[in-house]
C-alpha positions in Angstrom: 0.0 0.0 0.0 0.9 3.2 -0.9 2.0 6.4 1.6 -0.7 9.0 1.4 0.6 12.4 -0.2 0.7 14.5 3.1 2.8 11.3 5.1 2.2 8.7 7.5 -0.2 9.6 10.7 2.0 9.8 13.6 1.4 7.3 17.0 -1.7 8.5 18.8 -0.1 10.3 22.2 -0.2 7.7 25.0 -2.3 9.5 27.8 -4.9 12.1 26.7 -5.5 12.9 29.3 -1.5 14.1 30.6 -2.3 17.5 29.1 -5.8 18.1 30.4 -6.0 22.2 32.2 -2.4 23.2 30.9 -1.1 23.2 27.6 1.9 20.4 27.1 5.1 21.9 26.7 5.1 20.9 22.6 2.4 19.9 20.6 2.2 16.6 20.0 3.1 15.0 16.3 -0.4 13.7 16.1 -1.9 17.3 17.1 0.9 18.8 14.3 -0.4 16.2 11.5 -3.7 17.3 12.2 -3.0 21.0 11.9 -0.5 20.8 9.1 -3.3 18.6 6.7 -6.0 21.6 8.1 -3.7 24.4 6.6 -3.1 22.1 3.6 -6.4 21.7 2.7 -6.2 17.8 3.1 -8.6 17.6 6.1 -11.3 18.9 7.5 -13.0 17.9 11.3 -16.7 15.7 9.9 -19.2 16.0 11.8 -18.5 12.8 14.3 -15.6 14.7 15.2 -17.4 18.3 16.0 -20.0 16.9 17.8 -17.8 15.2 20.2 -16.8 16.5 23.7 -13.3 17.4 24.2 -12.1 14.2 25.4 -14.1 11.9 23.1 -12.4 14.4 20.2 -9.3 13.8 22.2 -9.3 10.0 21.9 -10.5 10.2 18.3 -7.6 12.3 16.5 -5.0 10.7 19.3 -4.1 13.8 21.1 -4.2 15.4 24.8 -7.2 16.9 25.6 -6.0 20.4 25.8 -5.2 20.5 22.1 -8.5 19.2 21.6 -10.1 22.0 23.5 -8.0 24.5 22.3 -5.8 24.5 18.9 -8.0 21.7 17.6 -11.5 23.7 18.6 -10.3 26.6 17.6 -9.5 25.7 14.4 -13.0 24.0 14.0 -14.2 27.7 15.1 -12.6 29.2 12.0 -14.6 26.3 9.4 -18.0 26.3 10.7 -20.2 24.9 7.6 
C-alpha cells in the first residue's frame, strides 16, 4: 500500500489525558499532522468529530485533551459549515 501524499499519521499520544487544564510543553506529532493537513487543505473535522466533547475528540484524533479544546477547537471555530 501506498503512503498517502501528506505522510504517514504519527502514534496517537499515549495519555490524553497528561495535558488536560495546561497546555503540554510541545504539541504533540499527532496534534501537528492534524493542523498541518488543516492548513493544507487535506482535512477537514466531519461532523462525528465536531459533535464530540473534548475528550471523546481527544481520543479520536489521538491527542491530549488540551489540544483538543484548544488548537483543535479553535480551528474547527474558524470552518464552521
Amino acid at each position: 500500500m501506498s503512503e498517502p501524499p501528506w505522510g504517514p499519521k504519527p502514534p496517537p499520544v499515549d495519555d490524553v489525558e497528561e495535558y488536560w487544564l495546561e497546555a503540554p510543553p510541545k504539541a504533540s506529532e499527532r496534534c501537528a499532522y492534524w493542523m498541518r493537513r488543516y492548513r493544507e487543505g487535506s482535512w477537514r473535522p466531519n461532523k462525528w468529530v465536531r459533535r464530540e466533547d473534548y475528550y471523546s475528540r481527544a481520543s479520536i484524533l489521538g491527542v491530549y485533551v488540551w489540544e483538543a479544546a484548544h488548537p483543535i477547537a479553535e480551528l474547527m471555530a474558524t470552518d464552521e459549515d
